[in-house]
PDB file of the backbone (N, CA, C, O) and the ligand in Angstrom, with CONECT records:
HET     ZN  A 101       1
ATOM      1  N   UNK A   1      80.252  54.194  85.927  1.00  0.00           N
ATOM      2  CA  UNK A   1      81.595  54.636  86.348  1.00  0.00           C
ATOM      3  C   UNK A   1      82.052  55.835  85.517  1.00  0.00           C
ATOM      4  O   UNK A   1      82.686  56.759  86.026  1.00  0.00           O
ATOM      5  N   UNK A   2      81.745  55.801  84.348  1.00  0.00           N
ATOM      6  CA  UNK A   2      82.196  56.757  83.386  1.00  0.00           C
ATOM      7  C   UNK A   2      81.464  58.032  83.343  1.00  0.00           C
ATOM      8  O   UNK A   2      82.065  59.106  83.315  1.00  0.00           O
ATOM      9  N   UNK A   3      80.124  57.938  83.336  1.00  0.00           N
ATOM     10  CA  UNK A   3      79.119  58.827  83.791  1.00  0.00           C
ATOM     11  C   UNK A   3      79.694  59.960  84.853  1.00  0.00           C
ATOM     12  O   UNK A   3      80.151  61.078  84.614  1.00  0.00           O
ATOM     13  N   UNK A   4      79.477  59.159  86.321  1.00  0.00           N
ATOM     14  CA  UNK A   4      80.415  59.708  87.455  1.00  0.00           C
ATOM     15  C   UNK A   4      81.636  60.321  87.309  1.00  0.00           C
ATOM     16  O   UNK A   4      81.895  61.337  87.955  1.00  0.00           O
ATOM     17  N   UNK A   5      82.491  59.784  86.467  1.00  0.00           N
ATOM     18  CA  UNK A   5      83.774  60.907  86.261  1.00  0.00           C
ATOM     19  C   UNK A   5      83.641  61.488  85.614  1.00  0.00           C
ATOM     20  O   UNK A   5      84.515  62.352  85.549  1.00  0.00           O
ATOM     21  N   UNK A   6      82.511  61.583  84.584  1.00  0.00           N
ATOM     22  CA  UNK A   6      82.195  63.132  83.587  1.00  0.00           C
ATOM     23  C   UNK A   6      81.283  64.187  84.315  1.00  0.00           C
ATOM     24  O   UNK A   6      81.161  65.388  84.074  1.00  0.00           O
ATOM     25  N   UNK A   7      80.627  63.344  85.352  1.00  0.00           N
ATOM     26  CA  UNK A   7      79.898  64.615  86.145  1.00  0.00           C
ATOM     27  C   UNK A   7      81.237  64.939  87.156  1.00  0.00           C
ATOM     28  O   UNK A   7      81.271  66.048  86.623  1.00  0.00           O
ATOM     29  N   UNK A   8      81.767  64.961  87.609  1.00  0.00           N
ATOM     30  CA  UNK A   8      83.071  64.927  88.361  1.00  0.00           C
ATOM     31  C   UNK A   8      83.473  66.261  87.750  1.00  0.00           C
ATOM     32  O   UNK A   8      83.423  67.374  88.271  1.00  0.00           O
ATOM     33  N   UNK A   9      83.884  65.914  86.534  1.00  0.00           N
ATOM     34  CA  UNK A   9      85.261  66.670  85.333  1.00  0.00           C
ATOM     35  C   UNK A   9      84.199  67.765  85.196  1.00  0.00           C
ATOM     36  O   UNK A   9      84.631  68.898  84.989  1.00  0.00           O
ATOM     37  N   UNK A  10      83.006  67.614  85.272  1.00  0.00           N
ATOM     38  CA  UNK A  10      81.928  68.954  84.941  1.00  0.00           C
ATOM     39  C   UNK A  10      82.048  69.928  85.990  1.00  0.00           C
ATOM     40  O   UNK A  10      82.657  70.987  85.835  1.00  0.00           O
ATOM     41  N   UNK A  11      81.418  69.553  87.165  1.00  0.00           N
ATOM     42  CA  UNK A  11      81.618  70.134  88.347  1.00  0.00           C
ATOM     43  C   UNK A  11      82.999  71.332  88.592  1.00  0.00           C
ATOM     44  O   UNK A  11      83.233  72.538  88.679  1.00  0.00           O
ATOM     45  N   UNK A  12      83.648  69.978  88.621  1.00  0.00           N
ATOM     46  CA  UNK A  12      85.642  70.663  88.881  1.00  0.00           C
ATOM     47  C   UNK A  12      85.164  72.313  87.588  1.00  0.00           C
ATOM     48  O   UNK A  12      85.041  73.505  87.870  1.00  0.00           O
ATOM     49  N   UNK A  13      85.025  71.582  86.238  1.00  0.00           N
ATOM     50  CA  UNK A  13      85.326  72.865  85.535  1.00  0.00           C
ATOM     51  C   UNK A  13      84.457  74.138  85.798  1.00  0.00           C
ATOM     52  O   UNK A  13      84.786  75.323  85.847  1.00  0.00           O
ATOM     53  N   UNK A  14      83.039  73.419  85.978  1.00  0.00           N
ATOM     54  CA  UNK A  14      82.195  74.986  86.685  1.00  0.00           C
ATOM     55  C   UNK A  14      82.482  75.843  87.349  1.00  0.00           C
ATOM     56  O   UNK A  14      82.397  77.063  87.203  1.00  0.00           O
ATOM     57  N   UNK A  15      83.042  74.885  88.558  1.00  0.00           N
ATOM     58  CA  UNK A  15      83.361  75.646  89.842  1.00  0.00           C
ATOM     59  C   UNK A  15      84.869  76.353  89.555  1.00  0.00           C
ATOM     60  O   UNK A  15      84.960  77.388  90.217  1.00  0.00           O
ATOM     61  N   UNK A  16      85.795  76.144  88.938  1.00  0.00           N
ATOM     62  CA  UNK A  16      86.908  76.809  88.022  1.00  0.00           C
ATOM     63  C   UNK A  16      86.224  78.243  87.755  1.00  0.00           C
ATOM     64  O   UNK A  16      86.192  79.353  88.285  1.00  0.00           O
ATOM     65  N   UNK A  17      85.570  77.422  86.359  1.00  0.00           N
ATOM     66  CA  UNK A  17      84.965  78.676  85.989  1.00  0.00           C
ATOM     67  C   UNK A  17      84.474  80.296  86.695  1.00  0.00           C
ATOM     68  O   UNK A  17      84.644  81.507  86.554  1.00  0.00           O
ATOM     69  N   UNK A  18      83.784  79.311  87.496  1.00  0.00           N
ATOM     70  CA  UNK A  18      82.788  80.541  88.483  1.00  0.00           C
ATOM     71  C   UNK A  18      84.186  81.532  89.057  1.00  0.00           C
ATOM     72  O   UNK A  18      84.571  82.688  88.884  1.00  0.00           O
ATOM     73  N   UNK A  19      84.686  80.226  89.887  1.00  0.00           N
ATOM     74  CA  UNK A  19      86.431  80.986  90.527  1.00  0.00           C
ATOM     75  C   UNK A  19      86.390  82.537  89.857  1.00  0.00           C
ATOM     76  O   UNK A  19      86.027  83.652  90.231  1.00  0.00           O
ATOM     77  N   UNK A  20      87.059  81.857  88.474  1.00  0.00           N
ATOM     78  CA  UNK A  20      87.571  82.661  87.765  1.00  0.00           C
ATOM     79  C   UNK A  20      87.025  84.064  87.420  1.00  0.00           C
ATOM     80  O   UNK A  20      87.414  85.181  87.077  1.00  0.00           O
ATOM     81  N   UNK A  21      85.917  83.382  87.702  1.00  0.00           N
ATOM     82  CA  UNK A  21      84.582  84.888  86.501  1.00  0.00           C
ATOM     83  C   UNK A  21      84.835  86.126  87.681  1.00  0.00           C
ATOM     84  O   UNK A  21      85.186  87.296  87.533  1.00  0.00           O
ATOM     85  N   UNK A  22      84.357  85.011  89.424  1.00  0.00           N
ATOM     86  CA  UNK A  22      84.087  85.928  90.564  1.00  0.00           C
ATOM     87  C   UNK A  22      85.369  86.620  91.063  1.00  0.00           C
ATOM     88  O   UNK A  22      85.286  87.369  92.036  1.00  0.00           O
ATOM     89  N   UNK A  23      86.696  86.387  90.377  1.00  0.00           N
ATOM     90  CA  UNK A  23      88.026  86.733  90.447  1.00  0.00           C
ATOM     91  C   UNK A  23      88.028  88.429  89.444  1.00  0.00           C
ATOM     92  O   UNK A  23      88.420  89.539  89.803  1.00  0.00           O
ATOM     93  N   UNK A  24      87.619  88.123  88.565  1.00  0.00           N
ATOM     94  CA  UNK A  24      87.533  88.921  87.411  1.00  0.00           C
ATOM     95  C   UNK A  24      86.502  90.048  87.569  1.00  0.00           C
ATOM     96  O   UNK A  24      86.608  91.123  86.979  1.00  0.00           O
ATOM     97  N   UNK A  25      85.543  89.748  88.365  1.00  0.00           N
ATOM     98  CA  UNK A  25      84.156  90.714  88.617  1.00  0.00           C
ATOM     99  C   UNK A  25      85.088  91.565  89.923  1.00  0.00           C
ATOM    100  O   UNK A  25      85.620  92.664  89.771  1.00  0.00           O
ATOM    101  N   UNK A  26      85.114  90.733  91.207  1.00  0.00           N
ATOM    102  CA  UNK A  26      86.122  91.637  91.830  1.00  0.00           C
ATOM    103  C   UNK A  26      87.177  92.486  91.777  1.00  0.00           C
ATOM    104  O   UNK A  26      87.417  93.313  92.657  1.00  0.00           O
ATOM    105  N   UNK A  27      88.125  92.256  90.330  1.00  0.00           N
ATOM    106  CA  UNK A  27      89.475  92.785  90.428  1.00  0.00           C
ATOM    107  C   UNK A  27      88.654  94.152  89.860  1.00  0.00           C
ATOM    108  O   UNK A  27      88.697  95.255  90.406  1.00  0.00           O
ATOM    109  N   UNK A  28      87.934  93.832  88.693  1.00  0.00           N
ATOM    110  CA  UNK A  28      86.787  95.249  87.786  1.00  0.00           C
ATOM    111  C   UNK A  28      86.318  95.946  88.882  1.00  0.00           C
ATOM    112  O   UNK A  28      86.632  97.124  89.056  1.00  0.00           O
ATOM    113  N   UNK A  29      85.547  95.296  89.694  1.00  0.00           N
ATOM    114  CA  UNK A  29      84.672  96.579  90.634  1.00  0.00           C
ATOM    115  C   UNK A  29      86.080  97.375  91.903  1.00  0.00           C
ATOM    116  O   UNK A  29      85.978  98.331  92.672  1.00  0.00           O
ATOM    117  N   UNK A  30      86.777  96.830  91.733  1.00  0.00           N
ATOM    118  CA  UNK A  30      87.474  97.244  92.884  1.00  0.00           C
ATOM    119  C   UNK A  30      88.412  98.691  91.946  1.00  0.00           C
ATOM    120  O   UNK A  30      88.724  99.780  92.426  1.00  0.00           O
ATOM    121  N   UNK A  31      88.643  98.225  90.643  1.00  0.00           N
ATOM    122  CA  UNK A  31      89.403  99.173  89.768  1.00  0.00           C
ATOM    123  C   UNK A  31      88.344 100.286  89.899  1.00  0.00           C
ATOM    124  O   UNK A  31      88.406 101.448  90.300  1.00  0.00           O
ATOM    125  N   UNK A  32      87.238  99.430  89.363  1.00  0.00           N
ATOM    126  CA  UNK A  32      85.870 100.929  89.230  1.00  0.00           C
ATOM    127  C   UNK A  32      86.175 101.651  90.600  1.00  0.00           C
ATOM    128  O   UNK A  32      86.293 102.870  90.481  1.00  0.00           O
ATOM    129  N   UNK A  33      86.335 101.125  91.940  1.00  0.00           N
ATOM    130  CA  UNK A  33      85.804 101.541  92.862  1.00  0.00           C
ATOM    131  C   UNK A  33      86.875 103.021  93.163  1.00  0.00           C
ATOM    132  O   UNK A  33      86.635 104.120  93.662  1.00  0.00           O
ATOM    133  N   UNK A  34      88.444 102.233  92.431  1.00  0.00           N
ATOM    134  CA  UNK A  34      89.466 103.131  92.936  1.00  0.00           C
ATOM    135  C   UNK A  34      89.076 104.633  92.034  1.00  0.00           C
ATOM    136  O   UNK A  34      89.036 105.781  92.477  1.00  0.00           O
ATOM    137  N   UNK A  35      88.798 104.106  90.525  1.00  0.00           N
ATOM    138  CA  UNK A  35      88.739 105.443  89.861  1.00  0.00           C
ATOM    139  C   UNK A  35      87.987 106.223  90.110  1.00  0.00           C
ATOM    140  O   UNK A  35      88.098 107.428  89.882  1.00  0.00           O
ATOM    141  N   UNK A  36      86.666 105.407  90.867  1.00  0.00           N
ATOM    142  CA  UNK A  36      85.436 106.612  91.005  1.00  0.00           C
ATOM    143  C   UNK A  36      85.996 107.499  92.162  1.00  0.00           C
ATOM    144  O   UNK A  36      85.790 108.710  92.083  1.00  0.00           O
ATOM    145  N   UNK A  37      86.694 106.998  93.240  1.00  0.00           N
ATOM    146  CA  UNK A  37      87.182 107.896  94.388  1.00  0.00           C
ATOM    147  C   UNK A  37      88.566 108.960  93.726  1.00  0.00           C
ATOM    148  O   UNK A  37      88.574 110.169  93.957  1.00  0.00           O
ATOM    149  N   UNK A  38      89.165 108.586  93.276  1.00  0.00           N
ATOM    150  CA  UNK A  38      89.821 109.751  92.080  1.00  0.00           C
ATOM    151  C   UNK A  38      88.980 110.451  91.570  1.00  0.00           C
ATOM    152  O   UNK A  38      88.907 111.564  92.092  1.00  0.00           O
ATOM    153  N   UNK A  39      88.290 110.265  90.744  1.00  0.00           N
ATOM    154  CA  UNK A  39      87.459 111.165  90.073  1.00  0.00           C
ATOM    155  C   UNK A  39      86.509 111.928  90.789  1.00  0.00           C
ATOM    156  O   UNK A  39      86.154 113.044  90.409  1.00  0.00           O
ATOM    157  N   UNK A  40      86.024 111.301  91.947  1.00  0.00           N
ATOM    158  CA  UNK A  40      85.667 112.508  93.304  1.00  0.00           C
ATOM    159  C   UNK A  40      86.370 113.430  94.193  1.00  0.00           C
ATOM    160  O   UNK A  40      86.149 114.514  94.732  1.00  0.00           O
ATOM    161  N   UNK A  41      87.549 112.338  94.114  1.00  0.00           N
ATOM    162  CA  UNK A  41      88.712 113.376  94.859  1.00  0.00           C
ATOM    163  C   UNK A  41      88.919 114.990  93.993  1.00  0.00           C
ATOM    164  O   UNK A  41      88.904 116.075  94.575  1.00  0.00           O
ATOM    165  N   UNK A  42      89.105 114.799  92.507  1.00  0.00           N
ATOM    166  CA  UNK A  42      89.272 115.729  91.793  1.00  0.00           C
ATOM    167  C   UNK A  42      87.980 117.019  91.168  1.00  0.00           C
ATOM    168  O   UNK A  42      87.887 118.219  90.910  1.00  0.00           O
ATOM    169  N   UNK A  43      87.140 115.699  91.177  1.00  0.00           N
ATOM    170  CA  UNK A  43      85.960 116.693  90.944  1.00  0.00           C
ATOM    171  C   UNK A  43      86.032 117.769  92.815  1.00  0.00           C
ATOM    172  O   UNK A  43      85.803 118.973  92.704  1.00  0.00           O
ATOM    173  N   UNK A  44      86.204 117.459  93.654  1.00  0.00           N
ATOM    174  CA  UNK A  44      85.935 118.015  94.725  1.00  0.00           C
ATOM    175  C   UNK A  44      86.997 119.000  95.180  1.00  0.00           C
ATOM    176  O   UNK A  44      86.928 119.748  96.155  1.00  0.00           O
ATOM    177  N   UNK A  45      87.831 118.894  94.449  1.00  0.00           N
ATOM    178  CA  UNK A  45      89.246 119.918  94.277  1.00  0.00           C
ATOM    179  C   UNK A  45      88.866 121.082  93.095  1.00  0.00           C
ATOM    180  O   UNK A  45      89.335 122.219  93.032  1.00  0.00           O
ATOM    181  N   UNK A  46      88.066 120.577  92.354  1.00  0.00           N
ATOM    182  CA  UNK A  46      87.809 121.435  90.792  1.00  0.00           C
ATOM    183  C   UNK A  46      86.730 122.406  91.877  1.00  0.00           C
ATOM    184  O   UNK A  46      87.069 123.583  91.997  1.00  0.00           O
ATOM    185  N   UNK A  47      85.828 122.084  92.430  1.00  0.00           N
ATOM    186  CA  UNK A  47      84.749 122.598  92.778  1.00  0.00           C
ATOM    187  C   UNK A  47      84.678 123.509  93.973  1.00  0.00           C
ATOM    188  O   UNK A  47      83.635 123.860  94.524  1.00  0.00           O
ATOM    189  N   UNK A  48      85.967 123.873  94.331  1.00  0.00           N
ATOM    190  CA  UNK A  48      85.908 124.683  95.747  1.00  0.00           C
ATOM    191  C   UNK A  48      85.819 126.074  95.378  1.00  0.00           C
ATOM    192  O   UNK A  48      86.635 126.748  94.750  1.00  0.00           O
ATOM    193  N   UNK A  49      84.693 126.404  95.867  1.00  0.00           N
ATOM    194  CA  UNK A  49      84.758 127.897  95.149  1.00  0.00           C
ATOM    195  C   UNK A  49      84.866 129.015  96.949  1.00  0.00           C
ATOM    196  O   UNK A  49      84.780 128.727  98.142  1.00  0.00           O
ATOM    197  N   UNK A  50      85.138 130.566  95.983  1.00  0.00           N
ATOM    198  CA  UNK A  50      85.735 131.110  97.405  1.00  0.00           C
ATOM    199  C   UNK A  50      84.429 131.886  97.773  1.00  0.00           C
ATOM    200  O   UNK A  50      83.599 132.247  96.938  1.00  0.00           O
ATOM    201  N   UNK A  51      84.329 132.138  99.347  1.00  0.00           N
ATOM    202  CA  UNK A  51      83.138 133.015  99.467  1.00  0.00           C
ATOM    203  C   UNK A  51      83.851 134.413  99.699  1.00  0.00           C
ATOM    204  O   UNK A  51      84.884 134.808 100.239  1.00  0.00           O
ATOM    205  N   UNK A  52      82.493 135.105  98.839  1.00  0.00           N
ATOM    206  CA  UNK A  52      82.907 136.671  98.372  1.00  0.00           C
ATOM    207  C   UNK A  52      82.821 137.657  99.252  1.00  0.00           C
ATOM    208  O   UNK A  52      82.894 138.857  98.991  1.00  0.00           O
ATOM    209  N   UNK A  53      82.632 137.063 100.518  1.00  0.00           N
ATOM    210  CA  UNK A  53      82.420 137.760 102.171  1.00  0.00           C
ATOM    211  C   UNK A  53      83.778 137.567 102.420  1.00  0.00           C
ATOM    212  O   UNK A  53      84.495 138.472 101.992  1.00  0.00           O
ATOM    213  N   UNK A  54      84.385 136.564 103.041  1.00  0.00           N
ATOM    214  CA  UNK A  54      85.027 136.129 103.544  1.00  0.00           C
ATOM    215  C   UNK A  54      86.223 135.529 103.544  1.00  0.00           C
ATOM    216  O   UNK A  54      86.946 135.415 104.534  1.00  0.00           O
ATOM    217  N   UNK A  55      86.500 135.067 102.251  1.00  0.00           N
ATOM    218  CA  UNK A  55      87.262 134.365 101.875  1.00  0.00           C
ATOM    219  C   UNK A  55      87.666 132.623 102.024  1.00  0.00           C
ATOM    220  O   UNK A  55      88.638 131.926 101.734  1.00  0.00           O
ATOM    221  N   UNK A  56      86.670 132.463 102.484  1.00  0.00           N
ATOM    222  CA  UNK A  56      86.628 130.682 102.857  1.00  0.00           C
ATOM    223  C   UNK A  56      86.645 130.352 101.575  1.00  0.00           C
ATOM    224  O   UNK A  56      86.150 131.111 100.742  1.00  0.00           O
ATOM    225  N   UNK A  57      87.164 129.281 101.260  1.00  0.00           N
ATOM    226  CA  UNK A  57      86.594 128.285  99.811  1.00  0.00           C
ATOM    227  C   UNK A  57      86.178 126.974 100.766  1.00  0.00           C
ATOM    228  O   UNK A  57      86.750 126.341 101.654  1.00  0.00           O
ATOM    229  N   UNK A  58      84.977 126.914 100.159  1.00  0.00           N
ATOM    230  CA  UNK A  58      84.237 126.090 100.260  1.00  0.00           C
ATOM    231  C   UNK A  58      83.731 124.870  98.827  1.00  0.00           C
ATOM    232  O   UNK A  58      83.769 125.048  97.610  1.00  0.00           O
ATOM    233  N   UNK A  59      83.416 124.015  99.404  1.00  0.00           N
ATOM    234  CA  UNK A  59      82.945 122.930  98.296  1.00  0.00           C
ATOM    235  C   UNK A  59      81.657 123.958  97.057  1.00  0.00           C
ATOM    236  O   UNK A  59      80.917 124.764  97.621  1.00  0.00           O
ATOM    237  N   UNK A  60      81.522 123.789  95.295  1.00  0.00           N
ATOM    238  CA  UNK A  60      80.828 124.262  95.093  1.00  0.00           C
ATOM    239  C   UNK A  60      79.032 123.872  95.700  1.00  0.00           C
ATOM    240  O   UNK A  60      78.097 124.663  95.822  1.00  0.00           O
ATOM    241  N   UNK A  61      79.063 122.590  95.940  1.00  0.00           N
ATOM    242  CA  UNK A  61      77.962 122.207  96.253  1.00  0.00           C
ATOM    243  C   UNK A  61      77.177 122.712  97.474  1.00  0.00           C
ATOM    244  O   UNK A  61      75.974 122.939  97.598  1.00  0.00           O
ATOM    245  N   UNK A  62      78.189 122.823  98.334  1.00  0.00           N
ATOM    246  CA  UNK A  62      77.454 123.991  99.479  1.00  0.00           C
ATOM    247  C   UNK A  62      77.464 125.132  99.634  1.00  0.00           C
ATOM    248  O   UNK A  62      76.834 125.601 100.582  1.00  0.00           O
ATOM    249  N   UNK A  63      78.273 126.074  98.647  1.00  0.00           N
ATOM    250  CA  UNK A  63      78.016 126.949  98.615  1.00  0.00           C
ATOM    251  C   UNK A  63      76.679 128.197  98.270  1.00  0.00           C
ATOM    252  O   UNK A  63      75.864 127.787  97.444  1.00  0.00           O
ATOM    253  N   UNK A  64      76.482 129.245  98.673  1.00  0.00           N
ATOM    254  CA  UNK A  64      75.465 130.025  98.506  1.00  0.00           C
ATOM    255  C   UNK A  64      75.677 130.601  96.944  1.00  0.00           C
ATOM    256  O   UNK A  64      76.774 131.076  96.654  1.00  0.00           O
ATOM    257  N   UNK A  65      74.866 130.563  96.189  1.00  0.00           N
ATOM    258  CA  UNK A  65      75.083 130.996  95.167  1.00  0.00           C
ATOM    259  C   UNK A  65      74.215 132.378  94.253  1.00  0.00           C
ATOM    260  O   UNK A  65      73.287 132.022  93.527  1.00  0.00           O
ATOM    261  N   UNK A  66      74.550 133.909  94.321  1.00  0.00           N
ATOM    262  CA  UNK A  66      73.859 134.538  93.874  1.00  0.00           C
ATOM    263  C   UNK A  66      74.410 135.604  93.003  1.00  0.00           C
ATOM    264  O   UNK A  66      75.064 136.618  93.247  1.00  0.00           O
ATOM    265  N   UNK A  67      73.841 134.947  91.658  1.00  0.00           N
ATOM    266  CA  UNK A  67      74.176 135.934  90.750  1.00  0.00           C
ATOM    267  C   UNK A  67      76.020 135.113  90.372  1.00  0.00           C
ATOM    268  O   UNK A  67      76.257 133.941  90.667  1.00  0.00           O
ATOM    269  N   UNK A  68      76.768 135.778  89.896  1.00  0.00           N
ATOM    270  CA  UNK A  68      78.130 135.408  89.389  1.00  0.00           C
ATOM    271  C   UNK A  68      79.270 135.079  91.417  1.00  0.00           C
ATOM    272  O   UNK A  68      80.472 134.814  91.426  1.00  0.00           O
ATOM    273  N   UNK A  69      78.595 135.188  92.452  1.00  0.00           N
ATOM    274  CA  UNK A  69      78.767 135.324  93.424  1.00  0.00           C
ATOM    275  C   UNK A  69      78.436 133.931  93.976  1.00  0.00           C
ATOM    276  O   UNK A  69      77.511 133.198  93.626  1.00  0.00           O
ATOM    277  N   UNK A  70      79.870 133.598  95.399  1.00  0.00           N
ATOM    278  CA  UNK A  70      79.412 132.453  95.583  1.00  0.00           C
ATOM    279  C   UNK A  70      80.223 132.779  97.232  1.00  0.00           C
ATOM    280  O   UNK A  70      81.366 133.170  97.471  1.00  0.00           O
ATOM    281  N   UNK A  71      78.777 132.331  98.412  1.00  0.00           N
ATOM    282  CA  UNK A  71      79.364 132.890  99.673  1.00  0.00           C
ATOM    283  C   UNK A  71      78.982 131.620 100.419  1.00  0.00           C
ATOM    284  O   UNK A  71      78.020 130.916 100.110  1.00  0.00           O
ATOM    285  N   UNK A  72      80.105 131.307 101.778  1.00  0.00           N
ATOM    286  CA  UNK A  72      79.718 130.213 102.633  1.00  0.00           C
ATOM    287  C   UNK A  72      78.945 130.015 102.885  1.00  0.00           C
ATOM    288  O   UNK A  72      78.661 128.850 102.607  1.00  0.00           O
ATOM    289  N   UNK A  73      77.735 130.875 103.674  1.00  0.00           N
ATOM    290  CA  UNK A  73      76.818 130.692 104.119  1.00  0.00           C
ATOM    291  C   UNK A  73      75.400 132.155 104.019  1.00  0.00           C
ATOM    292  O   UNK A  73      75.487 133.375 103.881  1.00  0.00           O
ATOM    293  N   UNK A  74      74.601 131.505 104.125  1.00  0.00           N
ATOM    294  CA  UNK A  74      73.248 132.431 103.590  1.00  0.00           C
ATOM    295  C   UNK A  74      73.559 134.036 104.257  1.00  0.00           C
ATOM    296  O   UNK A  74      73.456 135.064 103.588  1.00  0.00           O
ATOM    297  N   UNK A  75      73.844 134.002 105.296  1.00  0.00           N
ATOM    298  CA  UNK A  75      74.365 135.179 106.331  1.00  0.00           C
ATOM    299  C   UNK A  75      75.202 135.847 105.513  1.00  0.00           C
ATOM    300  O   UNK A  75      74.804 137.001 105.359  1.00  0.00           O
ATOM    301  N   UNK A  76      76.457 135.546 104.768  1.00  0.00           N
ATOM    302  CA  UNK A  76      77.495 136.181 104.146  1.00  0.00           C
ATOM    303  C   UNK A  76      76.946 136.673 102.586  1.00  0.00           C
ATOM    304  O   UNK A  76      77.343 137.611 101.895  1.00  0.00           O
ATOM    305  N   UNK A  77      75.846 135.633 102.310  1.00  0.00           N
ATOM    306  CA  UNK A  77      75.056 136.070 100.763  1.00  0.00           C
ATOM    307  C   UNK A  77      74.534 137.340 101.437  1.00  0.00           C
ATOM    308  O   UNK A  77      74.894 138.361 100.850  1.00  0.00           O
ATOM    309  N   UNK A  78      73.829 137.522 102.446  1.00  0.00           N
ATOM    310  CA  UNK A  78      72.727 138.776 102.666  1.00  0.00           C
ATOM    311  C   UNK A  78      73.667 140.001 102.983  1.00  0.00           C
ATOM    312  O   UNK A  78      73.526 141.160 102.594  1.00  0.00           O
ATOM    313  N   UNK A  79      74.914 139.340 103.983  1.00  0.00           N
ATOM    314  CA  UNK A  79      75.464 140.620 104.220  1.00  0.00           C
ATOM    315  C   UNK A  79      76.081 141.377 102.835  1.00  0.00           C
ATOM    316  O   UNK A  79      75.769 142.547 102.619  1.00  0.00           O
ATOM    317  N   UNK A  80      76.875 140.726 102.015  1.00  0.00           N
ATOM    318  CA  UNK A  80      77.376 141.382 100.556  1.00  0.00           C
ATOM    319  C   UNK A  80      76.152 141.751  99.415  1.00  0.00           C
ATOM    320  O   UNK A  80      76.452 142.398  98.411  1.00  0.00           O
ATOM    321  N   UNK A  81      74.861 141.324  99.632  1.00  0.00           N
ATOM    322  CA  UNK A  81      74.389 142.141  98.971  1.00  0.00           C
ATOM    323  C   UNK A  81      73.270 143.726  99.582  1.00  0.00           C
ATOM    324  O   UNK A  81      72.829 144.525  98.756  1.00  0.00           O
TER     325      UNK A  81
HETATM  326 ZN    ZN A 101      81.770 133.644 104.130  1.00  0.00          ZN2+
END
């Protein structure tokens, strides 16, 4: 009888436990999740550079890049140089 209500009182507290941990892992990844989209939002605001044809700003990552020069597209690199 006593046995049975200590595996009982075990159980209850595991499954608490776990609750708790898988409460705590979610609230963390969801914080991570918000800052990393901030910190992309901004990195992707830092990074718009303008093309030297045209005047578009574009993301730095797609931009054409030659020399101190940065143009939308390969067409606008060839025509300015
Ligand atoms: Zn352009």
């Amino acid at each position: 009888m006593f046995g049975r209500l200590f595996l009982i009182l075990v159980l209850l507290a595991v499954s608490l436990y776990i609750v708790k941990y898988l409460r705590t892992k979610l609230d963390q990844s969801q914080k991570h999740n918000d800052k990393d989209s901030k910190d992309n939002n901004q990195n992707t605001k830092k990074l718009m550079v303008k093309c030297q044809h045209c005047g578009l700003h574009i993301p730095e990552k797609e931009a054409i890049k030659k020399g101190d020069n940065t143009f939308c597209s390969l067409e606008h690199a060839k025509k300015e140089l």
